[in-house]
N, C-alpha and C positions, 0 to 999 in steps of 0.2 A: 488510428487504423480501425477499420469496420471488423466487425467479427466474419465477414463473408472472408476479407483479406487480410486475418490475421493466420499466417500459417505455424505459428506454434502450436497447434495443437493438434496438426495433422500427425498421423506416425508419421514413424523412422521408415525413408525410402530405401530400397534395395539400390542394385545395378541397373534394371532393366526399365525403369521409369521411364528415362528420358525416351526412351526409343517402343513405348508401349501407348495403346490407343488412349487417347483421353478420358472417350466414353468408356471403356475399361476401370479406365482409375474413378469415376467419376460413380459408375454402377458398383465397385464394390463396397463404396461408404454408403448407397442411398438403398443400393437391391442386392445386400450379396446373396439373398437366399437363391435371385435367379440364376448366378453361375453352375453350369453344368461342369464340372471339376473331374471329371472322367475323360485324358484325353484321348484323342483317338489312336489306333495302333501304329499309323506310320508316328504320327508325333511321342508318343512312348517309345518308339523304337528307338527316334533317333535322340533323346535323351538318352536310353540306357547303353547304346554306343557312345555317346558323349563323355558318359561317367564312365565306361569300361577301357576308350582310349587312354583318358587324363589317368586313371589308378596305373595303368598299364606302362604307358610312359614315366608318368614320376618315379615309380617304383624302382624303373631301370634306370634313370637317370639317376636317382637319387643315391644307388650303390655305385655309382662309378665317383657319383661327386663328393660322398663318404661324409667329414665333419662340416663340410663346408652349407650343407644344406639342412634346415628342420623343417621337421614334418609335425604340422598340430594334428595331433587325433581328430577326425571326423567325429567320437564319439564323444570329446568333452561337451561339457555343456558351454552355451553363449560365455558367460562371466570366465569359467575357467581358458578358455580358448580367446580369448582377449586378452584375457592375464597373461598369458605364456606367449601369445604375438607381442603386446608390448616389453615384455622383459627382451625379446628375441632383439628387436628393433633397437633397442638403449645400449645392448650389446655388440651391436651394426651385425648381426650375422647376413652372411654372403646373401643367401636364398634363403626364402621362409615362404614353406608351402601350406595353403589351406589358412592363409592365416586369415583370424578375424579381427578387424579392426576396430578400436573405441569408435561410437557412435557421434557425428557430427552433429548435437543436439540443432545448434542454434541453424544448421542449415537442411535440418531433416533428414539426414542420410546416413544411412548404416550399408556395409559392404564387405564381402568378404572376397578378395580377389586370388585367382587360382595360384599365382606366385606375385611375390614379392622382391625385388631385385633391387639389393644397395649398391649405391651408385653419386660419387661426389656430396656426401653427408647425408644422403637420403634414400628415399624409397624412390623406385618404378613399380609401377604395374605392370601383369602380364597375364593373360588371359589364355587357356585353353581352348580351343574349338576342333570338332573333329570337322575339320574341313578344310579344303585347298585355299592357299591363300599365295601363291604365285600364280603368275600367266607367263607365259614366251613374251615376251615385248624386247622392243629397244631402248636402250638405256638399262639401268640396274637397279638395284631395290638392296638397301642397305638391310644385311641380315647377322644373326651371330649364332654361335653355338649355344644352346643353353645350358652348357658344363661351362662354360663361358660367357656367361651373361651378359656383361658390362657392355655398352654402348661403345668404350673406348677398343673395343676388343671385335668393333663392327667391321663385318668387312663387304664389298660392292659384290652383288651376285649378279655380274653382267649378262645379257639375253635373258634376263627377268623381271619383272617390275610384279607391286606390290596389286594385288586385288584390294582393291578398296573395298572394303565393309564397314556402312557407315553404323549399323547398329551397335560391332563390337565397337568402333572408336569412341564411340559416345558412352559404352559402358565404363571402358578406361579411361574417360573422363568425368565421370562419378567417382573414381575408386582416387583419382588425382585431387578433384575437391574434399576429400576424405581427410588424406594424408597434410594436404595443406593446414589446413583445421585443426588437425593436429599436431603442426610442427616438426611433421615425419619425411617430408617430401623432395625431393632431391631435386637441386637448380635446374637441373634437368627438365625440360619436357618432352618427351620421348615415354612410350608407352608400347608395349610387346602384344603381337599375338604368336603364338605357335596354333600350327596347323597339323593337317595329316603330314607336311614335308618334314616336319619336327623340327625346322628350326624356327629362332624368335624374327617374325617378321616386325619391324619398329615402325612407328607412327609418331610422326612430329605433331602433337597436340595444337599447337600455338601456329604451323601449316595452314594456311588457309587453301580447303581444298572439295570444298563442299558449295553447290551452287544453290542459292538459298530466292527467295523473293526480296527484294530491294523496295523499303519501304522509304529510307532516308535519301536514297536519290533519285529524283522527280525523272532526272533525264534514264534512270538505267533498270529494266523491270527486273533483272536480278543481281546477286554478288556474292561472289563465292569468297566463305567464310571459316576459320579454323573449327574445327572440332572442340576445341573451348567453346568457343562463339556458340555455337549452334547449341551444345549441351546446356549451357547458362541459360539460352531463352527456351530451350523446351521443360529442361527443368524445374524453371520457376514458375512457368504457365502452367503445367504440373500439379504444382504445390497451390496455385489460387484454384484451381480446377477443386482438389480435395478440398479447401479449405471453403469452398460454396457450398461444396456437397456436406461437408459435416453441416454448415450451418443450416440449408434445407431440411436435411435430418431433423434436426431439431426444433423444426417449426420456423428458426429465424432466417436473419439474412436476405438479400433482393434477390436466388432464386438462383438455379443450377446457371453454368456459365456453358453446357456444349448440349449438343441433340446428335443423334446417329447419323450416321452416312454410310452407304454399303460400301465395301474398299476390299482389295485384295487378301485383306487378312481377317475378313468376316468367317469362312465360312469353317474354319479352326478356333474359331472363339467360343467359349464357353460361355458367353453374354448373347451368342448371333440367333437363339430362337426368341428369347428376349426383345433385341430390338426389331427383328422382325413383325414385331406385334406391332411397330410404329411404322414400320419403312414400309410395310406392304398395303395401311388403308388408305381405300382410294383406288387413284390408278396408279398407285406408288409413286415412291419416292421419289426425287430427279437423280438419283444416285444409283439408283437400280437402273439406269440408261448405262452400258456398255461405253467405258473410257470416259468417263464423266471424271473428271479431276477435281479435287479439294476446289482449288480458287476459281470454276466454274461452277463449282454447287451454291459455294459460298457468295458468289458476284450473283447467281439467280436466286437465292435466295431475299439476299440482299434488295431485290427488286420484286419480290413478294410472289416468287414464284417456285414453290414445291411440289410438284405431282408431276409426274410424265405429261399427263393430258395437259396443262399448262406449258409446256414446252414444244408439245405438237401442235399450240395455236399459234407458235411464234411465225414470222414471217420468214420462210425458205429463201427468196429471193434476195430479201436482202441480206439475208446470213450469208449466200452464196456470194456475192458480190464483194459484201467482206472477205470470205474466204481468196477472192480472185484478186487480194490487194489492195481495195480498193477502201481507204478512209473512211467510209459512209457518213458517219457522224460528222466528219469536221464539214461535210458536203451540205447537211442539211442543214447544220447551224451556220454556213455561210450566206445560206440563200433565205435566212427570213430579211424578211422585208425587202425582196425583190422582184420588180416584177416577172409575171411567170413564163414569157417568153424570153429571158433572159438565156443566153448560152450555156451550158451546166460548166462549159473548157473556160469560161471568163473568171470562173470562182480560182479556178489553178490553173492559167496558162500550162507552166512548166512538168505538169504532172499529166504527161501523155500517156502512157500506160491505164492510170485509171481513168481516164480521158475515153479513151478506146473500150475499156471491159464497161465503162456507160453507156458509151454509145453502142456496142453490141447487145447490151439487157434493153437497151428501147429508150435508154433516157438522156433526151439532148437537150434538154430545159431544165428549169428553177422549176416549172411545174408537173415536170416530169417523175420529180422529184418527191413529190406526193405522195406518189404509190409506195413507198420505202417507208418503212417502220422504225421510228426512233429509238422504239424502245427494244427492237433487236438488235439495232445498230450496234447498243451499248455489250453487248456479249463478243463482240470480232466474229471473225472467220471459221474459231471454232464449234461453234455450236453451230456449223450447217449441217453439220452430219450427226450432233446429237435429236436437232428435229428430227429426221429422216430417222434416228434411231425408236423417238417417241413415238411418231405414228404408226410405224412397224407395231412398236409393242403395243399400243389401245386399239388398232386395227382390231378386222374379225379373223385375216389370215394366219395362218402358223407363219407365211413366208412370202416375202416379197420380191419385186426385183429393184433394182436401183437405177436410178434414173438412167437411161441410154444404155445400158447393164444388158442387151440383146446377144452376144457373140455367142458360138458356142462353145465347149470347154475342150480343154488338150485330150486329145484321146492317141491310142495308140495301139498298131496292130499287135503288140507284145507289151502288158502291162504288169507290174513287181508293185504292190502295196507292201512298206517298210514302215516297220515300227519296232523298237527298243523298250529294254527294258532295263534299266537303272539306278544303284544304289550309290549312296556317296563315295564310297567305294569304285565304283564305274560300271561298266556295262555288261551285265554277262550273260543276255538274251538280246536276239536281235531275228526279226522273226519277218519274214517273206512269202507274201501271197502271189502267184504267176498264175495271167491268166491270157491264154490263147487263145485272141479273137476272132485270127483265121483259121482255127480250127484246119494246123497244118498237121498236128499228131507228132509231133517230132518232138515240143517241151515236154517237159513233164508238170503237166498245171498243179497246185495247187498250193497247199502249207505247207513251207518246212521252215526251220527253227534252226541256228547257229547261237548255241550256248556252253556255259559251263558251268558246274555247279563246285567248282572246285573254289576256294576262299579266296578273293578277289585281288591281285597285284597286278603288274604291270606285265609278269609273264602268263598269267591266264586270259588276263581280259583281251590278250593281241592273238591268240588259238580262234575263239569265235570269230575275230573282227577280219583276220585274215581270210579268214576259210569266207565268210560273207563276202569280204572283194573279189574273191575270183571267182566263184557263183555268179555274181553279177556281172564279171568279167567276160565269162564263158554267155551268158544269156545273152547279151548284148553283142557281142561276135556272131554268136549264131543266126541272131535276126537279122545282122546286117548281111550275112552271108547271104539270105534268102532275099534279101532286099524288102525286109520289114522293118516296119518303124518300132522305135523303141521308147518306153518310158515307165521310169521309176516314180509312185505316189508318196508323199510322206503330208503328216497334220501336221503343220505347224513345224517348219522345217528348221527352225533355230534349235530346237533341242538336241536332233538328228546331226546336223550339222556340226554344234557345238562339239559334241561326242567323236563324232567320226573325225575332226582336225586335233584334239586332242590327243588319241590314242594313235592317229597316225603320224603325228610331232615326235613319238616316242620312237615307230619304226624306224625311220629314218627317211632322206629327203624322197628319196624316186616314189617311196608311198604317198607320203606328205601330199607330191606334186600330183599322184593318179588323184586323189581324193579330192583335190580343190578340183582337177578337170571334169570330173564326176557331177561333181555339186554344183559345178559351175556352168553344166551343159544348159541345153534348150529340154533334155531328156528328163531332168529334173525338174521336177514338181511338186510346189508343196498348194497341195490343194484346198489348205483352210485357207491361203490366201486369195485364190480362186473366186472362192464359194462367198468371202468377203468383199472381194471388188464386185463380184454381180449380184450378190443377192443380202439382204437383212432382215433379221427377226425382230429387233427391240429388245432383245438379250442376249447371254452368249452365246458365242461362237466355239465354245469346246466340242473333241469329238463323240466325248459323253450326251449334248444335247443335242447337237444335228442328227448323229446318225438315228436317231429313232425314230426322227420325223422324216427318213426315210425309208423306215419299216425295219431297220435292222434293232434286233437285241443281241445281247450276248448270253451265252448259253450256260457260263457261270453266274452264280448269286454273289452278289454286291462288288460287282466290275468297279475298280478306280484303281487310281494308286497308292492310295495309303494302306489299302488290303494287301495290294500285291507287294509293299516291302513286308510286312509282316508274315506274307506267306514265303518269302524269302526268308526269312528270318529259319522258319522251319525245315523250308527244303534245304539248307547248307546246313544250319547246327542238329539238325535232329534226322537227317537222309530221309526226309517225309515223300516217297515217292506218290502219295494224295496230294501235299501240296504245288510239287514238280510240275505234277498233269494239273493242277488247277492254275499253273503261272503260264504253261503252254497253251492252255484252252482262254486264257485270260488274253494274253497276246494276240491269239490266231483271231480272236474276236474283235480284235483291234484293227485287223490289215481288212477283218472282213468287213468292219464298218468300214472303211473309206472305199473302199470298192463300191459296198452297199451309196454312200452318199455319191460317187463322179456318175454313176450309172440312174441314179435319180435323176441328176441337174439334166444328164442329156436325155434323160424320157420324160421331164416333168417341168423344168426350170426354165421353159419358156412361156408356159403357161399362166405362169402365176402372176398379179396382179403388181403393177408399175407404183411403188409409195411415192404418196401424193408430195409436187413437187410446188403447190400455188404459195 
């Protein structure tokens, strides 16, 4: 074995490995000096809720369940708190919480999981998280009491099914190679989370239930795989990842095994000003193009192509044509060595369809055929619209429009911009901008705020959400009284959406039913998708980055959301009436941006320049 692929000598991995960025693991052996290790306030926040659920729960669980359950001190030290979990385990006690478990040398893995649960001569894991981990569904989601642990003691919690969360599953698949290793491990494969429902939702390990890319069969691009499965090969890829990087370190070795890619969990990483020193020279990265996927950075790369400007010289056409179904590739490799008045429908009689979207782009020959790009061929249908994304961005415009992207936008003689505001916990601002275009005098225009600042359950968070339906109720009657048209804006209406069917599941059905009619009107509008269908930057689409490129700011200092849980944090535990008015001034600046951006597109967004489609 090479020293790059020798992983004995990498540390002892945690839990969080398998499901943590590569180039993470890969910068802390070669740069950790560049981790910025100050996390931000929402992400401190929602650890020290994390830690103050679990002590809070155990505590009270712990005295109903009396000798059946130990508790290892947080404050032993490593050795001592291995020592007293392994005696605990030899002993088979019921529960063993906080326990820390001997080190799996020869597989590199160290773990300490938030319970321990014996069960048929062994251990289960089970994991704490402060977060919901049912849904409403059909069918049932096998659940237990956790004063009642046992798998055998499971019972079907029908009208539920489980939320998949594949990073805890992968966690408790760590904590399961652990136990194996050492002899601890219960024939069982089954593996627990408890959530905010507090009880233990189970995970069949050995499930195959994760859709992964499909390398071993030629005919199938993916194949959904156990949570084993998938932990094994992230794992180990993992373990050769460090085990390059120490040997880099060192001078030896053939040289790091991964390079950056910008990804949805950049911009909370403490590495992410780091690799921005790579991903931004140039005309940046291809990763920094908006929906760029791992296996399409990695298939352009592959083909020696890294920077935006490189991807904006690809050929539109042909990507598009991919995109319209149509095989390209297998088109052009049929037609060499034919001649060039050949029929392009003789290459595939029976495939009419792309027969047809040929003959509509112009091409009814073998020579037709010419004008198509082989080497965009090879990317599919997806990358039509990351072109179109690239040109945007090395453009001179802030904003484009997209191709045929002419129509104009939903407008409405009575307009309600809607935006929430949200803690894991749930909803307990919900904040409404009314704006009367017929200047009848009759609404009452402007911002008002449906909140509560009382500790968040299912009987405060339904005070706002009520009182918000029939505002809206009453608005929307009234215009139709007057025979004015009506509609509701929101960004990005999955969030809004998600919230409002949740909390009205709980009222009960005739709510349930107003709210899907609601969401489900023609009234309803979520305008980031709007703004999406007609228009592109070559970057995000958040309400943070558009609205300023319609002139709007917001009149509090450092507008997002990771501020506003923490200013939450103060306005519930500390009655901070500064932070109050700073969460309501934060919000109001929210309904005011998308006002600010519909009222752009229809006085500006025809104007702007057509991204090139040759």
């Amino acid at each position: 074995m090479s020293q790059q692929t020798d992983t004995s000598r990498v540390p002892l991995q945690g839990g969080y490995i398998a499901k943590e960025c590569p180039v993470v693991i890969q910068n802390r052996l070669t740069v950790p000096e560049a981790e910025v290790r100050d996390p931000a306030p929402d992400a401190l926040m929602r650890m020290e809720a994390g830690i103050q659920f679990e002590a809070e729960l155990v505590a009270r669980l712990a005295v109903q369940a009396g000798d059946s359950w130990l508790l290892v001190p947080q404050e032993l030290d490593r050795e001592a708190a291995q020592d007293l979990t392994r005696s605990a385990m030899e002993a088979e006690v019921p529960v063993i919480h906080n326990g820390f478990l001997e080190p799996d040398r020869v597989g590199r893995r160290t773990g300490r999981p938030d319970l321990l649960v014996y069960h048929r001569g062994g251990y289960l894991p089970v994991d704490i998280k402060h977060r919901i981990t049912l849904d409403a569904g059909t069918g049932g989601a096998g659940v237990s009491d956790p004063l009642t642990p046992e798998p055998d003691m499971m019972e079907t919690l029908e009208g539920w099914v489980r939320r998949p969360n594949k990073d805890d599953a992968l966690q408790l698949a760590h904590y399961r190679r652990i136990l194996q290793a050492l002899g601890r491990h219960s024939e069982s494969t089954l593996a627990g989370i408890i959530g905010k429902e507090e009880t233990i939702v189970w995970y069949d390990l050995e499930e195959p239930m994760w859709i992964t890319p499909s390398t071993s069969d030629p005919s199938r691009k993916t194949k959904k795989r156990s949570t084993m499965e998938v932990y094994d090969f992230e794992f180990g890829w993992r373990l050769k990842i460090a085990a390059a990087a120490l040997s880099f370190r060192e001078g030896s070795g053939e040289g790091l095994l991964v390079e950056p890619m910008w990804c949805g969990d950049c911009p909370g990483c403490g590495f992410a000003n780091y690799c921005l020193e790579t991903l931004d020279r140039g005309s940046g990265d291809a990763s920094r193009l908006p929906g760029n996927t791992y296996p399409q950075w990695r298939r352009l790369r592959d083909n020696g192509i890294r920077e935006r400007a490189e991807v904006a010289t690809l050929h539109y056409p042909t990507a598009a044509l991919s995109k319209s179904g149509v095989e390209v590739g297998f088109f052009l490799d049929a037609a060499v060595g034919l001649p060039d008045d050949t029929p392009v429908a003789q290459l595939r009689p029976k495939a009419t369809k792309q027969n047809t979207e040929l003959a509509r782009a112009g091409i009814r020959t073998v020579g037709d055929l010419g004008s198509l790009d082989p080497l965009t061929a090879r990317f599919g249908g997806s990358i039509a619209n990351q072109i179109l994304e690239a040109r945007a961005a090395v453009g001179d415009a802030p904003v484009y429009r997209r191709p045929g992207a002419n129509g104009p936008i939903h407008r409405a003689d009575v307009e309600i911009d809607l935006d929430m505001e949200n803690m894991n916990e749930g909803v307990y601002l919900w904040g409404a901008l009314l704006t009367d275009r017929t200047g009848t005098g009759v609404f009452h225009e402007g911002y008002r705020d449906f909140t509560t600042w009382e500790p968040l359950d299912d009987r405060s968070e339904q005070v706002p959400f009520q009182d918000l339906l029939e505002w809206l109720r009453d608005q929307e009657d009234l215009a139709r009284s007057r025979e004015l048209s009506f509609a509701v804006f929101v960004w990005h209406e999955s969030a809004e959406n998600t919230q409002l069917r949740r909390i009205a599941r709980r009222a009960g059905t005739a709510i349930e039913e107003s709210v899907e009619r609601m969401i489900g009107s023609d009234s309803w509008v979520d305008l980031k998708k709007v703004f999406d269908a007609g228009w592109i930057t070559g970057g995000s689409s958040s309400l943070k980055t558009i609205a300023p490129l319609s002139g709007h700011s917001w009149e509090v200092d450092d507008p997002g959301g990771g501020v506003a849980m923490a200013r939450y944090s103060e306005a519930v535990i500390t009655d901070s009436d500064e932070a109050r008015t700073w969460l309501l001034e934060y919000n109001r600046g929210d309904v005011e941006a998308t006002r600010s951006i519909r009222e752009w597109l229809t006085r500006e967004g025809h104007l702007w320049p057509e991204v090139g489609t040759h």
